[in-house]
C-alpha positions in Angstrom: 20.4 -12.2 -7.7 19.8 -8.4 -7.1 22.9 -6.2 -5.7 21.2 -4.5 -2.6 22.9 -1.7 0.2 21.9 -3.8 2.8 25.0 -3.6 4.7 26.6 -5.9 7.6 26.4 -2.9 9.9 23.0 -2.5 9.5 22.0 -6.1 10.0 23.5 -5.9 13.3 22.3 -2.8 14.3 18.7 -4.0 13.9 19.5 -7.4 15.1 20.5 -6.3 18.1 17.7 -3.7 18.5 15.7 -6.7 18.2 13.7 -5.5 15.1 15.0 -7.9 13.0 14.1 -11.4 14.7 15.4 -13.5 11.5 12.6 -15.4 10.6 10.4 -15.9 7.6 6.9 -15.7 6.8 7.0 -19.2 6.3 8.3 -20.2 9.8 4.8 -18.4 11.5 2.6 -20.5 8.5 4.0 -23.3 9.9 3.4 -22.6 13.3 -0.3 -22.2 12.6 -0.3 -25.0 11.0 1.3 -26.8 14.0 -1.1 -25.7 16.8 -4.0 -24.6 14.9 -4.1 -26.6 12.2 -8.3 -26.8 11.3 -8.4 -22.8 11.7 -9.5 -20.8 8.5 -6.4 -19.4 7.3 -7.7 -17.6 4.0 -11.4 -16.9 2.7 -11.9 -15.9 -0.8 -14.6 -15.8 -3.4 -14.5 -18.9 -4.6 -13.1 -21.3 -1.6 -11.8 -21.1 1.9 -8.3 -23.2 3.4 -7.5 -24.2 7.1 -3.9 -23.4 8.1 -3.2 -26.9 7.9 -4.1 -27.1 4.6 -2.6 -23.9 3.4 0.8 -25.2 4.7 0.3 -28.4 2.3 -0.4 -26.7 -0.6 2.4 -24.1 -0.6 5.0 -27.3 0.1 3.8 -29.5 -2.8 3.6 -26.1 -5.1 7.4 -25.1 -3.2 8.1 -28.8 -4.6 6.9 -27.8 -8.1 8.5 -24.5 -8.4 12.3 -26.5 -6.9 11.6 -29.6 -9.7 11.4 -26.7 -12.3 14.8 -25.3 -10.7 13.3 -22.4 -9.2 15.5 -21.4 -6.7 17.2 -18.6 -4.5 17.6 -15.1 -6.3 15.4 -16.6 -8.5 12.2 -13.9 -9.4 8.6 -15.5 -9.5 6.4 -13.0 -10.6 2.8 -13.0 -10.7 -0.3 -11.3 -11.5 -3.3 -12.7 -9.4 -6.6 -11.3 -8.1 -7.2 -11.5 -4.6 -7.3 -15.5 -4.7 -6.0 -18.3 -2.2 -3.5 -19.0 -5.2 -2.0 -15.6 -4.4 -1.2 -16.8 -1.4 0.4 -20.1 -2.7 2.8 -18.9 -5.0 4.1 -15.9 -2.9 4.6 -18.7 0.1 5.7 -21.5 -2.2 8.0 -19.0 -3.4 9.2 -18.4 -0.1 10.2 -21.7 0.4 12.7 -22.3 -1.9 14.5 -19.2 -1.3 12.6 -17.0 -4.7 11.6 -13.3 -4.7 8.0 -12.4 -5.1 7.0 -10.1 -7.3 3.7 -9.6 -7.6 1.6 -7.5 -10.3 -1.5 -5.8 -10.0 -3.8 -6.9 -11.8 -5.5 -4.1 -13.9 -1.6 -3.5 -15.5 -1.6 -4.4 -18.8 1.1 -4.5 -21.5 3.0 -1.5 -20.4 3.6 -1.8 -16.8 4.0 -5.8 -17.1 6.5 -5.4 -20.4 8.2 -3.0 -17.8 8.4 -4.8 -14.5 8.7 -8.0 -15.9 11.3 -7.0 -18.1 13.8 -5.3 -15.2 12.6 -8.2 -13.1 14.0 -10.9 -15.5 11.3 -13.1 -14.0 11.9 -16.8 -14.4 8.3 -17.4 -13.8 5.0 -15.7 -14.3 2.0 -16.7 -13.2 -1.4 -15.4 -14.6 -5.1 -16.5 -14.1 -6.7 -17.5 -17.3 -9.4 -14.9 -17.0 -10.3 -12.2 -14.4 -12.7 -8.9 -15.2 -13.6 -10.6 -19.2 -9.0 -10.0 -20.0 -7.1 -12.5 -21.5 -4.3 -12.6 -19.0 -2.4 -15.3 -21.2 -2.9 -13.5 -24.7 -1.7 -10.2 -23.4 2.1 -12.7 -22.5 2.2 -14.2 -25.5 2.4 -10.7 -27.1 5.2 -9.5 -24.8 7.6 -12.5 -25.4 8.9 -10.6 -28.2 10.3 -7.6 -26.1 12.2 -9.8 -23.5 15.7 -10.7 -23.8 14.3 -13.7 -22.1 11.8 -16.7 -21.8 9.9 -17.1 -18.5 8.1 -20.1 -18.1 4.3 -19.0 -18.1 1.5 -20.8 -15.7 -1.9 -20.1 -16.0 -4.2 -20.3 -12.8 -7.7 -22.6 -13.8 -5.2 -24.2 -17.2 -3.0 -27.3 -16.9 -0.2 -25.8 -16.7 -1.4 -24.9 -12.8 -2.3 -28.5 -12.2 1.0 -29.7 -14.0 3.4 -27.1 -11.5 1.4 -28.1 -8.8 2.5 -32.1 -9.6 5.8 -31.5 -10.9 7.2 -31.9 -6.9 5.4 -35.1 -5.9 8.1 -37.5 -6.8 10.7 -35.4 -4.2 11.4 -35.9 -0.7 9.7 -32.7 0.8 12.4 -32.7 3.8 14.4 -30.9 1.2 12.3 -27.6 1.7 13.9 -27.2 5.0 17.5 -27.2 3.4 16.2 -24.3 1.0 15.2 -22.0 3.7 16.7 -19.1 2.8 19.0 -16.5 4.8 16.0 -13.7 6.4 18.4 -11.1 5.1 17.7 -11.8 1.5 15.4 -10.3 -0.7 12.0 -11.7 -0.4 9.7 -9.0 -2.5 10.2 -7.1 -5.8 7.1 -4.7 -5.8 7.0 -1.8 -7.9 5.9 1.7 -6.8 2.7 2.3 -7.5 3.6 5.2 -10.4 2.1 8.4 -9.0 4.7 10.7 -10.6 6.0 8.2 -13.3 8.0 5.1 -14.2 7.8 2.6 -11.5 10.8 1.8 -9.2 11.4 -1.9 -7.9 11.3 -1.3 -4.6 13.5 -4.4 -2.8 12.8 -5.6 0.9 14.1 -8.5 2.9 12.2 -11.2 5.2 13.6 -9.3 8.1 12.1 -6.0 7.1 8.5 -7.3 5.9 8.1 -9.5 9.0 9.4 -6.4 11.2 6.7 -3.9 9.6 3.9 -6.2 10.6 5.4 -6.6 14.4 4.2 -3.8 16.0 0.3 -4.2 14.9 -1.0 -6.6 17.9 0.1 -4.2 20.6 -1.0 -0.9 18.9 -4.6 -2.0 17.5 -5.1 -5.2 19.4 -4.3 -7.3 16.6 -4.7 -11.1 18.3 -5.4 -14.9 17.2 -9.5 -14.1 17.5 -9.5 -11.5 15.3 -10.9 -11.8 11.6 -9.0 -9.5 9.0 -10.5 -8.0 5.3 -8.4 -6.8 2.6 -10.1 -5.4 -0.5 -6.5 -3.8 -1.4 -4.6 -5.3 -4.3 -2.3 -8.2 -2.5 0.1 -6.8 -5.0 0.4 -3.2 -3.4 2.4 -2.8 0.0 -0.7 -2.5 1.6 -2.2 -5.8 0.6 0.8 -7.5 0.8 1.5 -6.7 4.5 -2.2 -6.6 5.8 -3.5 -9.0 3.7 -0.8 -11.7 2.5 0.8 -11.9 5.7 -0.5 -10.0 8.8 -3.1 -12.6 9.8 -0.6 -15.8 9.6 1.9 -13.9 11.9 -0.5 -13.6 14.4 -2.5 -17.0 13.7 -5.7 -15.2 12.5 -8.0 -15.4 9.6 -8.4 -13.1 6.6 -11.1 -12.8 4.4 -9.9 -11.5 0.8 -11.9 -9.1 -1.5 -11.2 -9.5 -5.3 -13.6 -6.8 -6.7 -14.4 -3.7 -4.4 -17.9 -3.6 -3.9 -19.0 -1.6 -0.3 -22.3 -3.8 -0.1 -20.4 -6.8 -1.0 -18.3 -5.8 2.3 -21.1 -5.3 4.1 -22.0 -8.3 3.9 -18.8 -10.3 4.9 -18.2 -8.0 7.7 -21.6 -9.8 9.2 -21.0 -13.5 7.9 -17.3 -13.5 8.6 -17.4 -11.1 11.9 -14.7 -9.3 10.3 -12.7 -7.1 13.0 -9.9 -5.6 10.9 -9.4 -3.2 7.6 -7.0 -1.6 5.7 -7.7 0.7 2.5 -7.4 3.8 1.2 -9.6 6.4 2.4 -11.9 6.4 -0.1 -12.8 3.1 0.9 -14.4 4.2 3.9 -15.8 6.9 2.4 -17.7 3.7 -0.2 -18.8 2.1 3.5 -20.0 4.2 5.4 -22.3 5.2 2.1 -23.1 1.7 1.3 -26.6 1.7 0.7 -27.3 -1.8 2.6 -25.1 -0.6 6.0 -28.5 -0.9 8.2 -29.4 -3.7 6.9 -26.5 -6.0 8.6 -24.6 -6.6 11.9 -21.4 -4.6 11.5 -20.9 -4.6 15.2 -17.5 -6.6 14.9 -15.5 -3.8 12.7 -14.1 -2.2 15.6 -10.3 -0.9 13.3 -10.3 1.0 9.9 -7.2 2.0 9.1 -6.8 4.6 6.4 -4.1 4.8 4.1 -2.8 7.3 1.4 -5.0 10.3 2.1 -6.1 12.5 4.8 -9.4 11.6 6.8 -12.1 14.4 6.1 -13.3 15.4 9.5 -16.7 14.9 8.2 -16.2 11.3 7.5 -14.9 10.3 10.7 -18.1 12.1 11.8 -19.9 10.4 9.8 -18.6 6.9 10.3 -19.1 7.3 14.2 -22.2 8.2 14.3 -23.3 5.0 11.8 -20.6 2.5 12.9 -20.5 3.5 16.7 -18.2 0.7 17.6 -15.5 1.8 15.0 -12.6 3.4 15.8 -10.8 4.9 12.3 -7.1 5.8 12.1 -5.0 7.2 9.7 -1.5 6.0 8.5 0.9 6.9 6.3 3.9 4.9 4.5 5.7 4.1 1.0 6.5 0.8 -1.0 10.0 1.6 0.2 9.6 1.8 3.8 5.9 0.4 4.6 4.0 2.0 7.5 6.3 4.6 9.0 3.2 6.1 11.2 0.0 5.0 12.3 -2.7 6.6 15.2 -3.5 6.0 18.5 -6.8 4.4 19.3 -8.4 6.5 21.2 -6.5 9.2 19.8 -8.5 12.6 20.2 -10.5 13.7 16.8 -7.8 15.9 15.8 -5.5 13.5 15.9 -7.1 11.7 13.8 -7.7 14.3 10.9 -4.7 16.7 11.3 -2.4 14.6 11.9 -1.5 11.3 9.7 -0.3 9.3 13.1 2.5 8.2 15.0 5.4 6.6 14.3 6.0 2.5 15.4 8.6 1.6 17.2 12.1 1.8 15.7 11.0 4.0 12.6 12.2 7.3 13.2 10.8 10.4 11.4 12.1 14.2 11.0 11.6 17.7 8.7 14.3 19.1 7.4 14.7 22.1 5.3 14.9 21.7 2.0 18.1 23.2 0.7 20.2 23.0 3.4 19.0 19.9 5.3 19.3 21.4 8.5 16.5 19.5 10.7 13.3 21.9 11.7 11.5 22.5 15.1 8.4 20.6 15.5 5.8 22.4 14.0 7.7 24.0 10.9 7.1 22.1 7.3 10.1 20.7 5.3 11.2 17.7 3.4 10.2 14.1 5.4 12.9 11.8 6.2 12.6 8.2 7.7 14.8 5.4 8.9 14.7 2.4 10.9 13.6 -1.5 10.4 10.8 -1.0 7.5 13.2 1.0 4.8 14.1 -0.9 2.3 17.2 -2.3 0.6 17.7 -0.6 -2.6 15.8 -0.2 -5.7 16.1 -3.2 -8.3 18.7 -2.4 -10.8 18.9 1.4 -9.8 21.0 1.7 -7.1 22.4 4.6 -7.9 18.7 6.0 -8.2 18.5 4.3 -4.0 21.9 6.4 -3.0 20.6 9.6 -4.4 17.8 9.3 -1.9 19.8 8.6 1.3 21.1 11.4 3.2 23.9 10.5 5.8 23.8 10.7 9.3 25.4 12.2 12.1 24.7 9.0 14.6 25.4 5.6 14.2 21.5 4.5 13.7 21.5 4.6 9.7 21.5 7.1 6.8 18.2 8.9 6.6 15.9 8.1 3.6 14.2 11.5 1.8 10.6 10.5 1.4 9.6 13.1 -1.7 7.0 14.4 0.9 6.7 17.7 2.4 5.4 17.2 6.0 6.2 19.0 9.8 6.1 16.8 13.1 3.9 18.4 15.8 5.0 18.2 19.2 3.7 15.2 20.2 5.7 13.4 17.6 2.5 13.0 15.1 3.5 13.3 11.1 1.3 15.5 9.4 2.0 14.8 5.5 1.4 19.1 3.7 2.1 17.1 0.2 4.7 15.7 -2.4 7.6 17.9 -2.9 6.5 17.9 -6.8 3.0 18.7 -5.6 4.0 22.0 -4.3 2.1 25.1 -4.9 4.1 27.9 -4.6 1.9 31.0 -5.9 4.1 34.6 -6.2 6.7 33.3 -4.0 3.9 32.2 -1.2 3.3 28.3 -0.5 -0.1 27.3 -0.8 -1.0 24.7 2.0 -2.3 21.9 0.0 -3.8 19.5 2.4 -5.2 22.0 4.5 -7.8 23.5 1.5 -8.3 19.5 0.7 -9.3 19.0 3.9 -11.9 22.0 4.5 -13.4 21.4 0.8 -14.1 17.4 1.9 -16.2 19.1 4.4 -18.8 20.9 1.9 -22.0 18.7 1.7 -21.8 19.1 -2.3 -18.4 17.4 -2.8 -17.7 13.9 -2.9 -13.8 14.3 -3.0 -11.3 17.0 -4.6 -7.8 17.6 -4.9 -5.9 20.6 -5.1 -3.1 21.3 -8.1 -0.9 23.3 -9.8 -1.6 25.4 -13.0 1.2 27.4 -14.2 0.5 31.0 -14.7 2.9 33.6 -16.6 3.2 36.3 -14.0 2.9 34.4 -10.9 4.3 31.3 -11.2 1.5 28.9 -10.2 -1.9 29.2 -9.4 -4.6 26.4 -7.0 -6.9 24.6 -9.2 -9.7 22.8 -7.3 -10.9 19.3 -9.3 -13.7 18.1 -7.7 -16.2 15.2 -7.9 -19.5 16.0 -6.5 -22.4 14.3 -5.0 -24.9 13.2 -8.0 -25.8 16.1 -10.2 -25.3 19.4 -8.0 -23.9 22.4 -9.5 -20.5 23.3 -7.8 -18.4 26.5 -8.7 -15.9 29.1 -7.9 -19.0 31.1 -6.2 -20.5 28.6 -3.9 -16.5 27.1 -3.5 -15.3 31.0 -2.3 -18.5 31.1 -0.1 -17.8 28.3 1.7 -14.2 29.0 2.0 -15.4 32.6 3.5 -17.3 30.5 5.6 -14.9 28.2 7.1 -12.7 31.4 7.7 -10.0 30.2 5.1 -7.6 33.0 4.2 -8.1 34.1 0.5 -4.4 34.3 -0.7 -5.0 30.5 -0.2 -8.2 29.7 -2.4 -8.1 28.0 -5.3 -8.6 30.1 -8.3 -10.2 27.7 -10.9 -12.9 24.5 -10.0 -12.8 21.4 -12.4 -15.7 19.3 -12.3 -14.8 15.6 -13.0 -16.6 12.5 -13.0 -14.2 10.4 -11.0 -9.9 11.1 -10.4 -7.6 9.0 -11.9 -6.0 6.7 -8.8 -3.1 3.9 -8.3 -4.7 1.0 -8.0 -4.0 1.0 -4.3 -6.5 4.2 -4.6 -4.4 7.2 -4.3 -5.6 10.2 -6.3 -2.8 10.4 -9.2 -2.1 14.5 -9.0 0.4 14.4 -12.3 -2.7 13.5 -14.5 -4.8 15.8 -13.1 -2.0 18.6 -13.3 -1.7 17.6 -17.1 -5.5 18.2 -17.7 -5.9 21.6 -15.4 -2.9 22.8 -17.7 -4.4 22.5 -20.8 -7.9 22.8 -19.7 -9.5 25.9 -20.6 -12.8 25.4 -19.7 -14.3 24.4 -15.9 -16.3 25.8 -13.8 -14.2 28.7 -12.6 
């Protein structure tokens, strides 16, 4: 069992606060399955399950996983498409007191030899085939690097059917004496590796269920509605709004295994899907998706945005051809979830300055860098969070987890440094400026990173861009623009510095070079990896500026 910080002071503290409730994700499934039991629970590509059948298939494979001596402390980990058996193993798991850890699936023998490797996973699960890879080959040729031998079952093999049986000979009233405490550690999910090796990011069943509290009341989250996630269920994202956020609330999600906007399209008017989450680009693929008219999409009514700023030309955009849709941004991290989310109804810039509002109990501030002092609203410095969401520690780094906590001067928790650069306006709305290792400080001045991003998405020419860093002898650093454009346009530092004139941007802030690429390397939760594209600006000679 992992060593957390979780501390007895801080279990009361939110206890009483009444963010923690102490319950498990498996204590709402069952509800569900109690008063709704023929309601669709999960759709996915290849089958659909009522809750009541849900619930009966995550005891008999709970039963499995406890007749193979699976229990609490115990890491499951597993490395699943968007599938109904996701949902299995990370509930089953639940039930006998295991941690999830789930695995994205385009990770391949460096990130799994990694994660499963700290992990020290007892099981791993792995579909026989997904995409044309050979999920079990790729295992076989990691045993050799692990100090240890996890069992290995194979989603569509026996070995599935054979874990799924193992439990049928045991008296299933002994899941109810493995429920485990709500402050231990449910989920092991590794940071999605933006600026390098991936962390194990460690959360209990008090502070997943708490992050996924406050969504009915702030976007009208009820029973009725119908949820879509395209999202990896392995990235925090997923996990919350897709694994889980529907069976709190007794509602039905459709999963997405491969992104494909028309595909979407098209299960937004057969399912009457109400409710996304993705990264922004995903809206971006939607509102582009060349059958949109063709279909009823008059029951999307929430997009929520996460990971990047909202172009004010795609919220435009999506207005005018989903009328009925109302698109907020939010912003969070493996290790704290959603820390701010907007308003419906919020006014437009809100929607695109601004990356939303806190929920209740997370707390936000800016501080300045060196000192720590905290800032006025309005004035950018390093983001700091705290309340119910933040995690317990990183997995076999706590040392790494102390590093990043600042203390306090009231009794209401140490404050967590983000890595991000951000102000808080005076409303109270985060507004993320960038990483603190995405910062371009050209000749001593600070370049404001999100604010060219966000006048470039608006030239009719470029599909998305991102601003780096190139060093430069004399002056420290210099902006590089990478861009991806709209089919085959031409795009340069002439028509880039006209535009900028245009829009009125001062020139000390223009980028000084323009890549043209095909596509920008992402997570697999979407967001725009800025380290590799800071490698290839810095060695790149050639461009288009």
């Amino acid at each position: 069992m992992f060593e957390t910080l979780l501390s007895p002071e801080r279990i009361a503290r939110e206890t009483r606060a009444g963010h923690w409730r102490d319950k498990v994700i498996t204590d709402f499934l069952a509800e569900a399955a109690a008063t709704t039991p023929e309601k669709v629970a999960f759709v996915d590509s290849r089958r659909q399950v009522t809750f009541a059948e849900l619930a009966a298939e995550v005891d008999r494979v709970a039963l499995g996983l406890h007749a193979r001596g699976i229990g609490r402390g115990d890491v499951v980990s597993f490395q699943l498409p968007n599938w109904i058996e996701w949902i299995v193993v990370h509930y089953a798991a639940t039930r006998v007191g295991a941690i999830s850890n789930p695995l994205i699936p385009i990770y391949r023998e460096r990130e799994v030899g990694f994660m499963v490797g700290l992990a020290k996973s007892k099981l791993l699960v792995v579909p026989s085939e997904f995409r044309g890879f050979d999920y079990p080959g790729m295992v076989e040729g990691l045993r050799g690097g692990w100090d240890f031998d996890p069992e290995v079952v194979v989603v569509g093999e026996e070995s599935w059917t054979d874990l799924v049986a193992a439990g049928d000979d045991q008296d299933p009233r002994v899941l109810d004496e493995l429920r485990p405490d709500p402050n231990d550690v449910t989920l092991l999910i590794f940071t999605s590796g933006t600026t390098g090796e991936p962390k194990g990011v460690m959360h209990t069943h008090n502070t997943m269920v708490a992050a996924n509290d406050p969504l009915p009341e702030r976007l009208g989250i009820t029973g009725d509605s119908v949820l879509h996630m395209a999202s990896t269920l392995a990235h925090l994202t997923g996990f919350l709004y897709g694994a889980r956020l529907n069976v709190q609330n007794g509602a039905t999600c459709v999963l997405q295994d491969v992104w494909d906007p028309q595909v979407f399209v098209e299960l937004i008017a057969k399912h009457r899907i109400s409710y996304t989450s993705a990264a922004t680009p995903f809206l971006h693929d939607l509102i582009t998706a060349a059958n949109l008219a063709d279909h009823d999409t008059g029951s999307l009514v929430r997009f929520c945005c996460m990971g990047a700023p909202i172009p004010r030309a795609m919220v435009r955009e999506a207005k005018q051809k989903l009328p009925g849709l109302v698109v907020v941004g939010g912003w969070g991290q493996s290790e704290e979830g959603l820390v701010t989310i907007g308003i419906p109804g919020d006014p437009e810039e809100k929607i695109v300055e601004t990356d939303g509002f806190p929920w209740p109990g997370m707390e936000i501030r800016a501080v300045e860098v060196t000192s720590g002092e905290e800032l006025p609203a309005g004035e950018e410095g390093a983001l700091q969070v705290r309340g119910p969401f933040l995690f317990v520690g990183y997995a076999e780094r706590l040392e790494l987890t102390r590093e990043q906590l600042r203390p306090a001067a009231d009794d209401r928790g140490d404050w967590f440094d983000t890595g991000d650069l951000a102000y808080v306006d005076p409303d109270g709305y985060l507004r993320i400026s960038g990483r603190t290792k995405d910062v371009i400080i050209r000749g001593g001045e600070n370049i404001p990173v999100a604010y060219i991003e966000n006048v470039l998405y608006e030239h009719p020419d470029i599909d998305a861009v991102a601003v780096v860093a190139m060093p430069d002898p004399r002056l420290q650093e210099r902006a590089c623009a990478c861009v991806v454009l709209h089919g085959r346009t031409d795009f340069g530092m002439e028509k880039m510095q006209a535009f900028l004139t245009e829009k009125g941007v001062a020139k000390q802030y223009w980028p000084e070079k323009v890549v043209v690429l095909d596509d920008f390397p992402k997570t697999p939760s979407g967001k725009i990896q800025k380290f590799q594209l800071r490698e290839r600006v810095s060695g790149d000679t050639g461009g288009a500026g």
